[in-house]
N, C-alpha and C positions, 0 to 999 in steps of 0.2 A: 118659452124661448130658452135654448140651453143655454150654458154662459160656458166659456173656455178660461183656462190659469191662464195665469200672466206668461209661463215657459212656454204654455201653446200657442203663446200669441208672436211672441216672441222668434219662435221658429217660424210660423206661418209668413214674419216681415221679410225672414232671412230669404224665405222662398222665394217669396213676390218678388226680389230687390230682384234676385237671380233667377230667374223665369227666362229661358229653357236652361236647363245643368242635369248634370248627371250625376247621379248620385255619390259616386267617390268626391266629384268635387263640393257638395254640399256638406258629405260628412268632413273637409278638409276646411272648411269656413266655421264650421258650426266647433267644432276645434281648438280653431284660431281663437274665435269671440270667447270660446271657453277657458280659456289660456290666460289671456289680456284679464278675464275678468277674475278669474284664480288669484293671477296675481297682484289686481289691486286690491281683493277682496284681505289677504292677507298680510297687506302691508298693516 
């Protein structure tokens, strides 16, 4: 059985949540979440 990272899985939830989207808007969430977590990362 193959196993997937934690970021692959992580993406894959992003999709599921958002199942149909088009891809500007996925790279536009995936982003966002990236953003939010930047910043708390570096606090």
């Amino acid at each position: 059985m193959e196993k997937i990272f934690e970021s692959e899985y992580r993406f894959l939830c992003i999709l599921w949540e958002n199942v149909p989207i088009a891809s500007p808007k996925l790279v536009q969430i995936c982003n966002d979440i990236d953003s939010r977590f930047l910043v708390h990362y570096n606090r």
